[in-house]
C-alpha positions as CSV (number, residue, x, y, z in Angstrom):
1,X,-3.6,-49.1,-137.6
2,X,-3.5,-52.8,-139.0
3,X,-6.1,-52.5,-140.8
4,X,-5.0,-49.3,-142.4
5,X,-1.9,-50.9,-143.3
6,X,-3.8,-54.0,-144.8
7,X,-5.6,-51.4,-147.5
8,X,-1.9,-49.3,-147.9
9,X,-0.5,-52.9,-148.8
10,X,-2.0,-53.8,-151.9
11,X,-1.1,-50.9,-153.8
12,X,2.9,-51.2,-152.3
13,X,2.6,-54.9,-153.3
14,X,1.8,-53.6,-157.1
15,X,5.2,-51.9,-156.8
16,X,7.4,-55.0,-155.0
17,X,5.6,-57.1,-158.2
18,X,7.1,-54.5,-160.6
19,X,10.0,-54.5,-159.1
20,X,10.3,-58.6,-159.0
21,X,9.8,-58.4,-162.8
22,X,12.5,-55.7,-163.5
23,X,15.1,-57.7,-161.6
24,X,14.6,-61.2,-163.0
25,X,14.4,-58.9,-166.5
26,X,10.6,-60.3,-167.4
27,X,9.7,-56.7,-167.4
28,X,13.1,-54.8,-168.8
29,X,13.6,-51.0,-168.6
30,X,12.7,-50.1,-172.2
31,X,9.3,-51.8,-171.2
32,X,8.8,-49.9,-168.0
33,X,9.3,-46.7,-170.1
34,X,6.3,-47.3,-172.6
35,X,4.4,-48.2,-169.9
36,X,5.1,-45.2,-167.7
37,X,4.4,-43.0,-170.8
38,X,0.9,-45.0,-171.5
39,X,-0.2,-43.9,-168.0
40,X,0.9,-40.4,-168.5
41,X,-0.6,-39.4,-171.6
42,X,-3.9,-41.9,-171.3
43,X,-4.9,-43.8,-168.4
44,X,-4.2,-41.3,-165.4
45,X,-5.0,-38.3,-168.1
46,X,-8.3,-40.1,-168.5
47,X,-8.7,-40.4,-164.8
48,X,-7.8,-36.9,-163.8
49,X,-10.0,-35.4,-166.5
50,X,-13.2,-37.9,-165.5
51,X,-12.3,-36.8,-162.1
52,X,-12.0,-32.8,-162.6
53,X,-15.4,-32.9,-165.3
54,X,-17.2,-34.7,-162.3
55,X,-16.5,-32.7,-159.5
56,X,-17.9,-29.0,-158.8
57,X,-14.7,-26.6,-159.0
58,X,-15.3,-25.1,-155.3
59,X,-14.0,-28.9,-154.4
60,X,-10.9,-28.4,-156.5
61,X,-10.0,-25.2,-156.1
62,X,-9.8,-23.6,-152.9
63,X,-7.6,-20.2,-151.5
64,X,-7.1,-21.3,-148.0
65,X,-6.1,-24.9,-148.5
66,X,-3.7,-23.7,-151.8
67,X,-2.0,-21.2,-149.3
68,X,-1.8,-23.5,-146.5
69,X,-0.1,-26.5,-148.7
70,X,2.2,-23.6,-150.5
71,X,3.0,-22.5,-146.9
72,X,4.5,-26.1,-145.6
73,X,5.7,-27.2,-148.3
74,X,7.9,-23.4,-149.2
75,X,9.0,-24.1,-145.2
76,X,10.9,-27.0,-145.8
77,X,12.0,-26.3,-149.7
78,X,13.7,-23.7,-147.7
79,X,14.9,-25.5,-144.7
80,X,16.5,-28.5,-147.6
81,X,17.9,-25.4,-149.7
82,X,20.0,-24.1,-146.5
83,X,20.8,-27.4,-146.0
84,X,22.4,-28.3,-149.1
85,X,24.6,-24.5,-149.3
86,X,26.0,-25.3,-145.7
87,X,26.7,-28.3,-147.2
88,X,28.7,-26.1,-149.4
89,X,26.4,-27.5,-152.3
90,X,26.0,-24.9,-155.5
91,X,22.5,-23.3,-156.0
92,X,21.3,-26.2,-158.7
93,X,21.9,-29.0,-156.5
94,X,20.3,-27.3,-153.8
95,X,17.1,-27.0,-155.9
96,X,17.4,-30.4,-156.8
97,X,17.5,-31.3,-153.2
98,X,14.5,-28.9,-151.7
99,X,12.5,-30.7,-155.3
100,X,13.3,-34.2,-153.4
101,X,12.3,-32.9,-150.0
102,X,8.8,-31.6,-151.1
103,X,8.0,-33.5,-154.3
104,X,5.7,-36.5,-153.8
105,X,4.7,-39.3,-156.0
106,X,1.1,-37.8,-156.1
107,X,0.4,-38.7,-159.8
108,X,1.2,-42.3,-160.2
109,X,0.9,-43.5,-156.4
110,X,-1.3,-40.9,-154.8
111,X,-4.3,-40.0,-156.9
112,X,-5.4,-43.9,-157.4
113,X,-4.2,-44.8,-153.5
114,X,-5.9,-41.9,-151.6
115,X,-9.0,-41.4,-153.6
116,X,-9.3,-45.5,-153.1
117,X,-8.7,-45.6,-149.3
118,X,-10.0,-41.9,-148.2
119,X,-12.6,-42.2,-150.8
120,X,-14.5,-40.2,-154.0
121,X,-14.3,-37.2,-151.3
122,X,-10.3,-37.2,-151.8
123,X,-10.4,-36.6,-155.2
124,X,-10.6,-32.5,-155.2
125,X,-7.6,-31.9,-152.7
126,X,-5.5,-34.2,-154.5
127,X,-6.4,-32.6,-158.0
128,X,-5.5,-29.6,-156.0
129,X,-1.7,-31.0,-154.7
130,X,-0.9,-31.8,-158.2
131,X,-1.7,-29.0,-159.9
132,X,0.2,-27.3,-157.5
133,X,3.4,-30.0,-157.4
134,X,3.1,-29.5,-161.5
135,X,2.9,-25.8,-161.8
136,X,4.8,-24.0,-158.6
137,X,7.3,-26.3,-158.3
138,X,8.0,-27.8,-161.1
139,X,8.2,-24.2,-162.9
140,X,10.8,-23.3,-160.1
141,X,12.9,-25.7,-160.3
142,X,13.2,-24.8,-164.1
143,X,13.7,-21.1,-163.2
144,X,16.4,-21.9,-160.4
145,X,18.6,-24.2,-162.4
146,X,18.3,-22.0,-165.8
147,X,18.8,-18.9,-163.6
148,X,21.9,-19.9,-162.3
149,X,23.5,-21.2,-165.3
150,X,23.0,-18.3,-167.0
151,X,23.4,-15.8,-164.6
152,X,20.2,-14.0,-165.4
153,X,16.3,-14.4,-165.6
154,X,15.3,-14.1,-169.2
155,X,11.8,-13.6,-170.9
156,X,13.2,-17.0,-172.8
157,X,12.6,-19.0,-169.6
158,X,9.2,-17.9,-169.0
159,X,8.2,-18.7,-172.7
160,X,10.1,-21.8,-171.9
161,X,8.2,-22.6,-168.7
162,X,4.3,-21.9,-170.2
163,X,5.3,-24.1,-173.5
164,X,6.4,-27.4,-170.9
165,X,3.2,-26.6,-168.7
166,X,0.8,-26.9,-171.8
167,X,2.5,-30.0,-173.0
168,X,1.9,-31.8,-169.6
169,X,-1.0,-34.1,-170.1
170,X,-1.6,-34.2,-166.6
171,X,-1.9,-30.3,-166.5
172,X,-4.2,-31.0,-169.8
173,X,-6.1,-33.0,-168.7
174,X,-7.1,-31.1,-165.2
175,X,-7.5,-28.1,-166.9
176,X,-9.6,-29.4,-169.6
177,X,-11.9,-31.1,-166.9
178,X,-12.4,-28.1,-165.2
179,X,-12.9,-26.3,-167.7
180,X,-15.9,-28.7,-168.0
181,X,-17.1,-28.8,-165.2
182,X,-17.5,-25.3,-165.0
183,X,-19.5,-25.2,-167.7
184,X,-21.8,-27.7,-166.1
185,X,-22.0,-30.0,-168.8
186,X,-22.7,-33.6,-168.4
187,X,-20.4,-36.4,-169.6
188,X,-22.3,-38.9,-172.1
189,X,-22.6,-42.0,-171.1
190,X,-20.7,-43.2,-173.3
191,X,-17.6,-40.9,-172.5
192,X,-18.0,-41.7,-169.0
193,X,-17.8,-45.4,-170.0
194,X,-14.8,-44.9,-172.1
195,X,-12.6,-42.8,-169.4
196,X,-13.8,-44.9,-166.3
197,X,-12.4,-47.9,-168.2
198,X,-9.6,-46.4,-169.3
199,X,-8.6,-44.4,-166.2
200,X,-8.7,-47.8,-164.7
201,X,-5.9,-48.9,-165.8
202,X,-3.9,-45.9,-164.5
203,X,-3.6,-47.9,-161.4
204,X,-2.0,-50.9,-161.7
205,X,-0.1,-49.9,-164.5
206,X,1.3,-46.6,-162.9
207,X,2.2,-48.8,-159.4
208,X,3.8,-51.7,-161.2
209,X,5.9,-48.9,-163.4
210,X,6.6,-47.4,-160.3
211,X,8.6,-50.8,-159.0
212,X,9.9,-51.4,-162.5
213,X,11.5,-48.2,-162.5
214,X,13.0,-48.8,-158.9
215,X,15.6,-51.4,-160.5
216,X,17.4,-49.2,-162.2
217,X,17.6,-47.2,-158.8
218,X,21.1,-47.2,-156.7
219,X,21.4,-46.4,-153.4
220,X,24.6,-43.9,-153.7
221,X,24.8,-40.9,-151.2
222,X,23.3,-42.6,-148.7
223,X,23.5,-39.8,-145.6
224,X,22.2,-37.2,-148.1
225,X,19.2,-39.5,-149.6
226,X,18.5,-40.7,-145.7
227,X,18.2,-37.3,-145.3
228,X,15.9,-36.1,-148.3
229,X,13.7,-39.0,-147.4
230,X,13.4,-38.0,-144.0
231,X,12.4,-34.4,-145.2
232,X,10.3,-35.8,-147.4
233,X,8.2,-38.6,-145.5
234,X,7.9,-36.6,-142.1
235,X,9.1,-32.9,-142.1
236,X,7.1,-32.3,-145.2
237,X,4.0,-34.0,-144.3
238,X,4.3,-32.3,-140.1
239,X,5.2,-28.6,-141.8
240,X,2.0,-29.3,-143.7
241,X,-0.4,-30.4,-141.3
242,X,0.6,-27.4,-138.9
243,X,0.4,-25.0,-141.5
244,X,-3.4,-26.7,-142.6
245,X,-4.5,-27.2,-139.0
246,X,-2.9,-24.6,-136.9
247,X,-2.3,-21.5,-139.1
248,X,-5.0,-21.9,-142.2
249,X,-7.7,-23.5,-140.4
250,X,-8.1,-26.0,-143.2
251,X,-11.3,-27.8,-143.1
252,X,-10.1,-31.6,-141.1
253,X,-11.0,-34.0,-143.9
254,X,-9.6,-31.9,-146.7
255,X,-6.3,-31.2,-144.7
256,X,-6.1,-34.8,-144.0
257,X,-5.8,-35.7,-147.6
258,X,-3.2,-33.3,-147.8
259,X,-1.1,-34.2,-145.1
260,X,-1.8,-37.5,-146.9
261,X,-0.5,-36.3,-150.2
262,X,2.4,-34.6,-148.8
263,X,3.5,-37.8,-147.3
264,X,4.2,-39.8,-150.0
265,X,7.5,-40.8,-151.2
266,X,9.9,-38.6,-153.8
267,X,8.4,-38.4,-157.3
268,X,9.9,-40.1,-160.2
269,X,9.8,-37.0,-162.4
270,X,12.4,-35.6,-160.1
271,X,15.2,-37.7,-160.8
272,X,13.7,-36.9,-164.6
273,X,14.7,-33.3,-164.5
274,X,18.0,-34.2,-162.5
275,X,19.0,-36.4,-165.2
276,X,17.7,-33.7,-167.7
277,X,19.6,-31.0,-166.2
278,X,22.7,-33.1,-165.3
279,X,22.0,-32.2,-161.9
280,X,23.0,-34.4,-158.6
281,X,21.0,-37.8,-160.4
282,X,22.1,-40.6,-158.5
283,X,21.3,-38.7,-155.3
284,X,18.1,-38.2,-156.4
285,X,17.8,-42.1,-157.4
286,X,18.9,-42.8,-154.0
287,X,16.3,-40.6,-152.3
288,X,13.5,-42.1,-154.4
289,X,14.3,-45.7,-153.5
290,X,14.7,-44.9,-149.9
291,X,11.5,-43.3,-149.8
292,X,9.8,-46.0,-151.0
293,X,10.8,-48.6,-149.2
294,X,9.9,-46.6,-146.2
295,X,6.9,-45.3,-147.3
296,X,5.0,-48.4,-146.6
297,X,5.0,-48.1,-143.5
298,X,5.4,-44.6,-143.3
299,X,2.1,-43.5,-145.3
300,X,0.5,-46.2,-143.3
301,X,1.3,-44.4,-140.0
302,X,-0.2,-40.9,-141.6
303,X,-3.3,-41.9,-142.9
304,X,-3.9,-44.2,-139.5
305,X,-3.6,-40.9,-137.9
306,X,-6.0,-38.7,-140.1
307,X,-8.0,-41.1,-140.0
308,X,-8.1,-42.3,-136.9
309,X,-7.8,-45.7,-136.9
C-alpha cells in the first residue's frame, strides 16, 4: 500500500504546488483559467486522440463494461437524488447533487494518473468512463435542469444538447481517434511526434490547474459536501465494482480501472454547470475541495486494492 501511495503522490503533489501558487497569488485565477482551457482544447485533446488512433476500438468500446459502469454509477445518482428531495431540495439541486456524487475528475486527474500507474493497458476503459461521464451524464444534467425550469421536454433541448456534445474537444477528440483507428490507419511519425509532445503537457498542466482552481474553493455546506464526497469517493467507486464484478462479470483488470476511475474526486466541470445554471454553486465548490483533499488517500486505498499491493 506504501508504495502505491508513493506513485499516487506525485501527481496529488502537482495539485498542493498549484494550489501553493494560487494562494501566495504567483499563479492568480485569470491564469489558472487559460491554462485549464490550453489543456482542454490541446494538450489532453492531443492525448486522448493519440490514445483513441492507437488503440483497436474492441479496447475502447465494450457493451458489458458500458452497462456495468451505467449500472453503479445510475444506483447511486439515484440514491443522492432521493437524498437531496427528502432533504426537501427542488429537482435542479437534486441533479446537481447526484452530478457531484457520480462525476469524477477523470479528464484532468484520471486519464494521465491511471494510464501512468495501471499502465498503457488503462487507456481504453478510461477513454470509455469519459465518454460516458461526457455524454450520459453530462446530457442529463442539461435535460433535468432545463426540464424543470420549463416545465416541459422540448425538441430545443435536444438540438441544444448535440450542438454542446460536438463542441466538446474532449468528445472531438475521442471520436476523431476512433474514427481513426477504425479505419486502421497509421499515425506518421511525425504526427505521433507532435501529439506525444504535446499530449505531454496535459499532465502537469491539468494537475497544477486542478490546485490553482482549488483556491477559489470554500468550504460552505459542509454536512451536505461531507456527504457528496462520501458518495462520491466510496459509494460510487463500491456500487461500481459490485455491479463490474458481481452482476456484469467485467473482465478483472478492466473493471479495476474502473473502479479506479469512479473513485476519483468530484470534477471541476460540475461546479461549471452549477455556476452556469445558477444552481447550488458553493455546495458544489465545497464538495470538490473535500474530495480532493481526501482523495489522496482515498484513491490510494482503491488502486492498492485492485491492484493488490
Amino acid at each position: 500500500m506504501l508504495a502505491i501511495f508513493l506513485k499516487t503522490l506525485p501527481f496529488f503533489a502537482l495539485i498542493g504546488l498549484g494550489w501553493a501558487a494560487g494562494r501566495v497569488r504567483v499563479f492568480p485565477e485569470a491564469a489558472s483559467e487559460w491554462l485549464t482551457r490550453f489543456v482542454f482544447y490541446f494538450a489532453l485533446s492531443a492525448m486522448l486522440f493519440r490514445f483513441a488512433a492507437t488503440l483497436p476500438l474492441a479496447e475502447i468500446f465494450d457493451a458489458r463494461f458500458a452497462a456495468a459502469y451505467l449500472a453503479g454509477c445510475l444506483a447511486v445518482y439515484l440514491l443522492a437524488t432521493l437524498v437531496a428531495r427528502t432533504r426537501g431540495r427542488p429537482a435542479t439541486e437534486a441533479a446537481v447533487e447526484a452530478q457531484c456524487a457520480v462525476i469524477g475528475n477523470t479528464g484532468f486527474l484520471g486519464v494521465p494518473m491511471l494510464t501512468a500507474i495501471l499502465g498503457p493497458k488503462a487507456a481504453g476503459p478510461v477513454l470509455m468512463v469519459l465518454a460516458i461521464d461526457l455524454i450520459v451524464f453530462s446530457s442529463l444534467i442539461t435535460l433535468i435542469i432545463t426540464a424543470s425550469r420549463e416545465g416541459k421536454v422540448s425538441p430545443r433541448i435536444g438540438g441544444a444538447l448535440a450542438l454542446g456534445l460536438m463542441k466538446n474537444p474532449m468528445i472531438v477528440s475521442m471520436a476523431a481517434g476512433m474514427a481513426f483507428s477504425a479505419a486502421r490507419l497509421p499515425l506518421p511519425a511525425p504526427a505521433e511526434e507532435f501529439l506525444a509532445l504535446l499530449g505531454a503537457a496535459a499532465t502537469p498542466c491539468a494537475l497544477f490547474a486542478i490546485g490553482a482552481s482549488l483556491v477559489s474553493k470554500t468550504a460552505e455546506r459542509m454536512s451536505v459536501a461531507v456527504w457528496l464526497s462520501t458518495a462520491k469517493l466510496v459509494l460510487h467507486p463500491l456500487a461500481v465494482a459490485v455491479a463490474a464484478l458481481l452482476v456484469f462479470g467485467v473482465e478483472p483488470e478492466a473493471a479495476g480501472v474502473m473502479i479506479a476511475a469512479a473513485a476519483l474526486p468530484v470534477a471541476g466541470n460540475v461546479y461549471i454547470l452549477a455556476r452556469h445554471y445558477g444552481v447550488a454553486p458553493q455546495r458544489v465548490s465545497a464538495s470538490i475541495l473535500i474530495s480532493t483533499m481526501a482523495s489522496i488517500v482515498t484513491v490510494s486505498l482503491v488502486i492498492g486494492w485492485i491492484t493488490g499491493a
